[in-house]
C-alpha positions as CSV (number, residue, x, y, z in Angstrom):
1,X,10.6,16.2,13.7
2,X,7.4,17.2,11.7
3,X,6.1,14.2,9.2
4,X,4.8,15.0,6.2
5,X,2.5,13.0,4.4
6,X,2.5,12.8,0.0
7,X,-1.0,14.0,-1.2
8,X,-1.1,11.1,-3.4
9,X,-4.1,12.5,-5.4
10,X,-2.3,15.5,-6.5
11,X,0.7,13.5,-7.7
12,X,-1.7,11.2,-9.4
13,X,-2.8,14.2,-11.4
14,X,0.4,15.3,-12.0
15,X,1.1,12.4,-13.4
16,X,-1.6,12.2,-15.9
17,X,-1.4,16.1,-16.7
18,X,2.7,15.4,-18.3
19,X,1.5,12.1,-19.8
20,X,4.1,9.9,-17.4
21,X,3.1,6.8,-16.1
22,X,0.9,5.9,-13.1
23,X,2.9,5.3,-9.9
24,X,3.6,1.7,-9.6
25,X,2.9,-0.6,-6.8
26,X,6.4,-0.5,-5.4
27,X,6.4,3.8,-5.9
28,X,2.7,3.4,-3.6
29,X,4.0,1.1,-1.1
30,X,7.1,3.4,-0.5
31,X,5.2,6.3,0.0
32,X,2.4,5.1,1.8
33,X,3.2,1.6,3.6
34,X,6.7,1.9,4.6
35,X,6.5,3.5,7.4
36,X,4.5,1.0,9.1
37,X,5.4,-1.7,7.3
38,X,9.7,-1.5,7.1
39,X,9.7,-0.6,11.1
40,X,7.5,-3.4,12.2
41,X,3.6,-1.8,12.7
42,X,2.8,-4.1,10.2
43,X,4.3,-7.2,8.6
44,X,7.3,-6.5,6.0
45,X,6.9,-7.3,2.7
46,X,8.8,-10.5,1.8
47,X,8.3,-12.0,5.3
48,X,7.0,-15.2,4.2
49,X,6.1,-16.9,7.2
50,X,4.2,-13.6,8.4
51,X,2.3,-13.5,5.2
52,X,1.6,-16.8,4.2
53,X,-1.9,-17.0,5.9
54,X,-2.6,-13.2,4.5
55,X,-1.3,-14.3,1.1
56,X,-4.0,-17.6,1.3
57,X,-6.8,-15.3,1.4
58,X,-6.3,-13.9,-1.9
59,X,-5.9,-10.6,-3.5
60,X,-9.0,-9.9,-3.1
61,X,-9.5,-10.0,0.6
62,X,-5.9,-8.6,1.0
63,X,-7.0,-5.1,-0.4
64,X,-10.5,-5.4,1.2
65,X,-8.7,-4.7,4.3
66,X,-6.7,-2.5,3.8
67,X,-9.6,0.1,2.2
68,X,-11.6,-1.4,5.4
69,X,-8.9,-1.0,7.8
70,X,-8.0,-4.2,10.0
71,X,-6.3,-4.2,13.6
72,X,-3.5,-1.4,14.3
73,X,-4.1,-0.2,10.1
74,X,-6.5,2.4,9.6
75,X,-8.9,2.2,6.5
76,X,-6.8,2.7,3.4
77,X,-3.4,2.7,5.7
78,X,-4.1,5.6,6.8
79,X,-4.2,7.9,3.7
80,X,-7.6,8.3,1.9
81,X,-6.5,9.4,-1.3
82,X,-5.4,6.5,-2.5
83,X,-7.7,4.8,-4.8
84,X,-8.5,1.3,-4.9
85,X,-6.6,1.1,-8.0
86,X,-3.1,2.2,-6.2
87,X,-4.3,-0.1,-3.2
88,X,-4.4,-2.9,-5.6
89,X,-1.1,-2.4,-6.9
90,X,0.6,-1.8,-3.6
91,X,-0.9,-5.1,-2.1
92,X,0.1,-6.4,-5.3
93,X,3.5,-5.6,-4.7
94,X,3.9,-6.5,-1.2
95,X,2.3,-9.7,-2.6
96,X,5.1,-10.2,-5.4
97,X,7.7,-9.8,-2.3
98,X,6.8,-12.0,0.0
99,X,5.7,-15.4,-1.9
């Protein structure tokens, strides 16, 4: 089965062009960190005992590596459109989940 991946950039623009909203954390994480993340790559959102010592490190540090790429996780997951902005608002969703 042939993956395909969403060019976030051009949805982004998209986006602005018809005056909608930006995507939020939750519409990032789905079509960027899923994959990984729901089938057990990375640690699922709302696993709190998984991301309790990830969550003590702070935001800041959270989307440091992912935009640096840690371990198995490329730098920015995997998908270098996405700005720091959206990386911020997925890790702050993923975040939100799993306090």
């Amino acid at each position: 089965m042939k993956m395909m991946r969403c060019d976030i950039a051009a949805i982004a623009a998209l986006v602005v062009a018809s005056g909608a909203h930006a995507a939020t954390g939750q519409q990032i994480y789905a079509q960027n960190c899923a994959m990984c993340h729901d089938n057990a790559v990375g640690p699922k959102p709302g696993d709190k005992a998984a991301w309790a010592p990830r969550l003590a490190l702070g935001t800041d540090a959270l989307v440091a590596a992912v935009i640096q790429g840690k371990g198995m996780m490329p730098p920015r997951g995997g998908h270098p459109g996405l700005s720091n902005g959206d990386i911020r608002a997925a890790v702050e969703y993923i975040e939100a989940r799993s306090k």
